[in-house]
N, C-alpha and C positions, 0 to 999 in steps of 0.2 A: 123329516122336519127338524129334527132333533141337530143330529149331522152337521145341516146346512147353518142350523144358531150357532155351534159351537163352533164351526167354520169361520163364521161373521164375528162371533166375541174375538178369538183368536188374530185374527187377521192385525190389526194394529199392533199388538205384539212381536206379529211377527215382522212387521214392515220395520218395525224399531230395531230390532235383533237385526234383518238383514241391511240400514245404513249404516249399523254400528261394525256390524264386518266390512263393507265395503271402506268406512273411514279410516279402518287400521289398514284395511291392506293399500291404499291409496297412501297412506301416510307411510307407511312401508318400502312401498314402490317408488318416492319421491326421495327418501332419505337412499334407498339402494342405488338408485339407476347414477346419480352422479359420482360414487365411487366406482362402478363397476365400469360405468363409461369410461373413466377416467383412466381404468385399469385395463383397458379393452384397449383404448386411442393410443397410437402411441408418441401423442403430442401432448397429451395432459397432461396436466402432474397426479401423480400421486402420495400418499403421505410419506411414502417411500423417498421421491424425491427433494424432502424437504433434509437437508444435509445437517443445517443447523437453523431451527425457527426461531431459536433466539436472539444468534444475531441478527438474523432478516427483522425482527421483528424491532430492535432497538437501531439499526440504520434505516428503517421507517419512520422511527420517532423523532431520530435528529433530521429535519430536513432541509437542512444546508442544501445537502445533495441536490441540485435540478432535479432529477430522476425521482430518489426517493421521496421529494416533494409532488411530483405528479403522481406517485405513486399510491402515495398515503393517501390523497385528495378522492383517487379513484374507490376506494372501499365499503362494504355498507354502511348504513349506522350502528348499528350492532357490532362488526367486523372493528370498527374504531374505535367503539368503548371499550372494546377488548384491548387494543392496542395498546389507550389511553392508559388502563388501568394495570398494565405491565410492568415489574420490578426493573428491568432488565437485567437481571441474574440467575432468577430462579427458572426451570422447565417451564416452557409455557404448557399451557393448560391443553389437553386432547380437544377439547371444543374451539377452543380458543387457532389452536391447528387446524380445523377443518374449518370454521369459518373461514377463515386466512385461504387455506388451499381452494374452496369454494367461489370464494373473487376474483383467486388468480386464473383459472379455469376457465370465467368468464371472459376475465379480460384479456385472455386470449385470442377467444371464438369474436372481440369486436373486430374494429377495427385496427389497423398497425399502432404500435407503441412506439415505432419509431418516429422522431422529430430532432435534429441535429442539437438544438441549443439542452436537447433534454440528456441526450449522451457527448458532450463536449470534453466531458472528464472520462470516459471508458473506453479503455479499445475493444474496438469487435474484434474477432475470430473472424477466420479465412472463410468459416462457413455462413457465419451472417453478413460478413459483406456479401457473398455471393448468392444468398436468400434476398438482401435486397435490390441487386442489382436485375432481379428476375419480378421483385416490385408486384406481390401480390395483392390481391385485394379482398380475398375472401376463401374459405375453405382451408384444406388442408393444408395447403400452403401457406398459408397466412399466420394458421396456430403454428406452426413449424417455427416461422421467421420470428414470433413472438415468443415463442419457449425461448431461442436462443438469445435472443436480445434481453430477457431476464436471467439468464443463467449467464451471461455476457457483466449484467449489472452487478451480479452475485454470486461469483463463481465459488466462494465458501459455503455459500447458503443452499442453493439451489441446483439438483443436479443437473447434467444434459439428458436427452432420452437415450444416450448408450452409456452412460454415468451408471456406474452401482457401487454402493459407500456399504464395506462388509460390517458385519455384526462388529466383529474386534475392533475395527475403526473407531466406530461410532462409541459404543463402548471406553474406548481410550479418552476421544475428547473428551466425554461427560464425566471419566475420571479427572483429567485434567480441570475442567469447570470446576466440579467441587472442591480440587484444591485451592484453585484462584475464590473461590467464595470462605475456605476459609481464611486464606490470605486477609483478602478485605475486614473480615471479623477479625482479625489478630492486629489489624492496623489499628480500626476503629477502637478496640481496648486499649490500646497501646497511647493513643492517643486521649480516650478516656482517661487516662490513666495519670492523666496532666504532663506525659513525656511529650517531649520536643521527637520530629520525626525520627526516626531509625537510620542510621549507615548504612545496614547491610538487613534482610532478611531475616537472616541467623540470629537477631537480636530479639528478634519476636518468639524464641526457641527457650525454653520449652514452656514458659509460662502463658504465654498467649497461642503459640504454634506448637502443634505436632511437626517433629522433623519428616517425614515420611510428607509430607504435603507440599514440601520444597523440592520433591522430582517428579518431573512429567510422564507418565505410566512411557511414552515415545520415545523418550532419552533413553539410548544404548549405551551413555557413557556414565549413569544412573549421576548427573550433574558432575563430572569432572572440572574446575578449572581451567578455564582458558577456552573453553567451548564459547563462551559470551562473549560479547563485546571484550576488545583488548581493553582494563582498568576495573570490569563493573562485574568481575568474578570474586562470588560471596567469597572471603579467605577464611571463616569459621568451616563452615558445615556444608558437603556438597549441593548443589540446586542447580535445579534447571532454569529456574527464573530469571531473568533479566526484571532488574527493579533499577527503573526510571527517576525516582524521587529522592536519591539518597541526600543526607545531611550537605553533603558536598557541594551537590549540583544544584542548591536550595535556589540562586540568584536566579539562572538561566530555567529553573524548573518555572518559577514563578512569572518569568520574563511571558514563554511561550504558552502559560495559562493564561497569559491576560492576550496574548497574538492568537490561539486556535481554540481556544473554549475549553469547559470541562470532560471535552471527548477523548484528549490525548492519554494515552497510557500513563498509570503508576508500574503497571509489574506485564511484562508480556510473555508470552510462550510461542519460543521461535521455530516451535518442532509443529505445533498447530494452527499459528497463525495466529493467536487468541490474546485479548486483551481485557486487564481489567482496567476501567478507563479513571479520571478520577471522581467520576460521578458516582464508583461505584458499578456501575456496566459492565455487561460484557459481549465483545463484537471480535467479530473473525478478521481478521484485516493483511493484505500479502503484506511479504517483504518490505514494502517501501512503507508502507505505516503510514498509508494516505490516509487523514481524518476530511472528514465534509465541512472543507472550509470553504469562504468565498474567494474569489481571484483576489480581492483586498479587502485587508482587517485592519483595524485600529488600534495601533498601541500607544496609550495618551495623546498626542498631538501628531503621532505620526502615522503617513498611509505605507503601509507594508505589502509589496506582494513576495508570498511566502515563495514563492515558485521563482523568484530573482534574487538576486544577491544581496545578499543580506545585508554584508558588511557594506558594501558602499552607498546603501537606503539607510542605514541608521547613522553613517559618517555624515553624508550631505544632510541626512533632516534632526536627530539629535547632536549634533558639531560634532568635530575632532577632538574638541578638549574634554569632552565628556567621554568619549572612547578612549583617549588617552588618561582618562582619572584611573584611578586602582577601581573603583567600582566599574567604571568602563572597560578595563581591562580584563575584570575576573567573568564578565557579564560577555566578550569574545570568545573568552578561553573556553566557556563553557556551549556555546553556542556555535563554535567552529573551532572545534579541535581538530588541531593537527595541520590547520590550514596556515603553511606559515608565508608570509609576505615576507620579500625582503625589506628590512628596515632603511638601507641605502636606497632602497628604487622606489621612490611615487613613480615613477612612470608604471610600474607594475600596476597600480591600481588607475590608474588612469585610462589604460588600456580597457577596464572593465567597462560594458557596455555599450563603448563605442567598435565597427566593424572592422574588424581585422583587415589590416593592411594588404592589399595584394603583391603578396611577395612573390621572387621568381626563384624557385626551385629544379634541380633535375632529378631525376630518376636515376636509378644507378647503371644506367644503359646511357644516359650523359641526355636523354630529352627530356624539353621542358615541360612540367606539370602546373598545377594552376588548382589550389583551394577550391574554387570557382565549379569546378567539376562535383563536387564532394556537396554543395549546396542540395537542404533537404533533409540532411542525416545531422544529428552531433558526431563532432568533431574533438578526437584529442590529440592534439600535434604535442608532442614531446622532444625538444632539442636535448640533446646529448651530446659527448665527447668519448670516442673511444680509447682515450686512453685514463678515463675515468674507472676505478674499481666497483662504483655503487650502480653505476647506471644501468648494467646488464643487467645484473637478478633483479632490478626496481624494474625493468621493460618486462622481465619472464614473469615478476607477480602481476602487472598491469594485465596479462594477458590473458594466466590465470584466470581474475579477476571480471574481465569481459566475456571471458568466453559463453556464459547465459545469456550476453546477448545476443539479439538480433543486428547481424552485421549490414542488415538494409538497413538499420536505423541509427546505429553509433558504428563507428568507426575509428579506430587510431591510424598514424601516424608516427613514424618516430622520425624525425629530421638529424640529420648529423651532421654537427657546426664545423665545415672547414678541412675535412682529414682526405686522405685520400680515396678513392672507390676500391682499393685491394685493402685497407686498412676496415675501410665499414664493412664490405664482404664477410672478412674474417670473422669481426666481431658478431658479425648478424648470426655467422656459421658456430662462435662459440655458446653461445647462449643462445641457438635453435630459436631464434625470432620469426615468427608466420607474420608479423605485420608490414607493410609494404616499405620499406625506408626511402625517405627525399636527400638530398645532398643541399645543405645549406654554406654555399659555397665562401660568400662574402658575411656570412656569421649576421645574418639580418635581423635576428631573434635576438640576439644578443645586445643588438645595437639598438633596437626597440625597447630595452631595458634599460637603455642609458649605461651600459655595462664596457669595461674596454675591453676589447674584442683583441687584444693584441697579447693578454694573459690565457690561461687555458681556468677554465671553470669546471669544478665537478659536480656543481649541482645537476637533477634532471628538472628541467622546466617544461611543468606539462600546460598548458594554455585547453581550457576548453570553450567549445563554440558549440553556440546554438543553431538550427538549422537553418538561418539568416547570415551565419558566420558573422555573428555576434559577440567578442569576447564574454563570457560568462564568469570565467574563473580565472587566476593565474596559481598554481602551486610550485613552490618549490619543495622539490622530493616529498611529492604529497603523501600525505596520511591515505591508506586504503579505504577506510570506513566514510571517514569524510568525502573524497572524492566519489564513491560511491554513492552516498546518502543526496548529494547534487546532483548526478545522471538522473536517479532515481526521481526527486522532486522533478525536473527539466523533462520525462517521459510522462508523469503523472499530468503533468501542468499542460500535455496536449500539443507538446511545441514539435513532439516528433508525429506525423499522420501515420 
């Protein structure tokens, strides 16, 4: 009797003790099972492949982006506060990472993330066009096709599933980051400080900056000179930095703050991709230094697209006489350097945006070629003269120059005004030219310049075309940076598929 009471007292005790095990180990099991799955699938992510969350996490916040604006939309409310409440500088938060990896997880297992107008700006990879063209609808297939089309949208942030980013790596950038974070603090003082902006970096040394923060742990040349941009190499103190806002560039800096927002770079690292923006931020961004602008932006009273030509959108919409002012003119110099127009030829600018003439060319085998073929790809036709001295090494750095690209999708061209076919030969054979050369028999480029064709010219006239065969650009002995910096914008802007 006795037994069975203290059985019966007992009993509710014990029922409490055993939900209270079951709720931890259920709560247990709930926080385990989506890492381990995660770690098990090998389409999910794991924290592993989160490359850099900080900048995934600050091109969420700016949603210019299509993408990133679907993207941000899709996350919990918790996962957004998080977002919301983000420096864009500092390590995000271990929680703040796993909610984040926790939504992407899901919204993988939905449905496809793919929708054209939401990736209009990003090229796929050979394997996700090939994931879509196989147009899944669910299962393993489907988280596959969507891992890549986020690691497609993010390839600094987000790894692929055979992506592995080493300890040193990883390591480096976050070295890197805390440089760029003291950067920003040395500005802000410096600024504090009631100075007018800085020249150079080196100016922030040693009373606001540590010099040891002006090299990128990734720099093998620990910041030599001449590594940067040709002009925007510190001349005090080595650095790795590339810094965007100098005293100099004050005009054009402020120009393109009121054309693409506070996301464009002050100071960038061209060994990680990484920018400190002027907001303050910091975002991984490739080569071409795409910010999440829209196809058109407002600068005062004019409509700008940044992905077009620049100079002939602010000639016909702010005049000529205002381009031609000295404010007009320091406001080009700064904004397209190196891009020199002939001052003799408006026809050269004339030429821009409207389609290239179909001109008749031959091959150095004497048959006819035709533009028209090349339709799809950017185009760099370059007229030259072989008995010019500049135009050879100016074709061998063009080439240089192209060779990262994809030759399905730009192309050169060198045209040669007038000479004989053992004369081009020669020249192609002295300066080892791999690019196809046309014979410009009757000097057609020349005469589309309004130029007379009965003098010999040593300019090289490179002409770029959109894949419409569109005039885009006209250079004479173009600048490399600049004419690069235009491919580049013209690949971002989607005009190449």
């Amino acid at each position: 009797m006795l037994q069975t009471t203290l059985f019966w007292q007992n009993r509710p005790l014990k029922s409490l003790l055993l939900c209270r095990i079951m709720t931890i180990l259920l709560t247990a099991l709930l926080i385990w099972t989506p890492a381990t799955f995660a770690e098990e699938h090998p389409f999910l992510f794991s924290l592993d492949a989160l490359k850099d969350p900080g900048s995934l996490a600050v091109k969420l916040q700016d949603t210019r982006a299509p993408f990133s604006k679907f993207l941000a939309a899709q996350l919990s409310t918790q996962t957004r506060q998080l977002l919301d409440g983000y420096d864009g500088y500092s390590s995000p938060s271990t929680s703040f990472q796993k909610a984040l990896l926790a939504d992407l997880n899901q919204l993988l297992q939905g449905g496809t993330l793919y929708e054209a107008k939401r990736f209009s700006d990003i090229e796929l990879s050979e394997q996700t066009q090939a994931l879509l063209e196989q147009n899944p609808q669910s299962g393993e297939d489907l988280i596959h096709l969507n891992r890549s089309l986020l690691a497609d949208a993010y390839p600094h942030e987000l790894a692929t599933p055979s992506e592995q980013q080493s300890p040193e790596e990883a390591k480096g950038i976050e070295r890197c980051r805390e440089n760029l974070r003291n950067i920003k603090r040395a500005i802000e003082n410096h600024h504090a400080d009631g100075n007018e902006r800085c020249q150079w970096l080196s100016e922030l040394c040693p009373q606001d900056l540590d010099k040891k923060a002006l090299i990128c742990p990734a720099d093998e040349t620990a910041g030599v000179p001449g590594v940067l941009t040709e002009g925007a190499a510190d001349p005090t103190l080595p650095c790795s930095y590339l810094y965007e806002f100098r005293l100099t560039e004050k005009t054009g800096q402020e120009f393109l703050l009121a054309h693409e927002g506070d996301m464009i770079p002050i100071v960038r690292c061209q060994h990680h991709f990484l920018n400190l923006s002027v907001s303050g931020k910091l975002y991984r961004n490739g080569r071409q230094r795409a910010i999440y602008n829209n196809s058109t932006v407002k600068i005062t009273s004019a409509q700008v697209n940044p992905s077009g030509n620049l100079h002939a959108q602010l000639k016909e919409q702010l005049g000529e006489a205002f381009l031609e002012s000295p404010k007009g003119k320091e406001l080009l110099k700064q904004l397209l350097p190196g891009q020199h127009f002939s001052p003799n030829s408006p026809e050269a600018l004339k030429l821009i945006a409207k389609p290239m003439p179909d001109l008749a060319f031959t091959n150095l085998s004497g048959e006819p070629v035709t533009l028209d073929r090349l339709r799809g790809k950017l185009v760099l036709l370059n007229s030259f003269s072989t008995d010019s001295t500049a135009c050879g090494p100016a074709l061998q750095h063009l080439e240089k120059l192209l060779a990262n690209y994809d030759t399905g999708k730009l192309e050169a061209i060198g045209v040669a005004t007038g000479d004989s076919v053992q004369a081009i030969k020669g020249f192609q054979e002295k300066y080892q030219l791999s690019m196809p050369i046309w014979v410009d028999k009757n000097d057609q480029i020349q005469a589309l310049l309004n130029r007379d064709t009965s003098k010999s010219h040593t300019e090289l006239i490179t002409i770029l075309l959109n894949p419409e065969l569109v005039v885009e650009e006209v250079f004479m002995n173009f600048d490399p940076q600049s004419l690069e910096r235009k491919i580049e914008r013209l690949i971002e802007s989607n005009s190449v598929d």
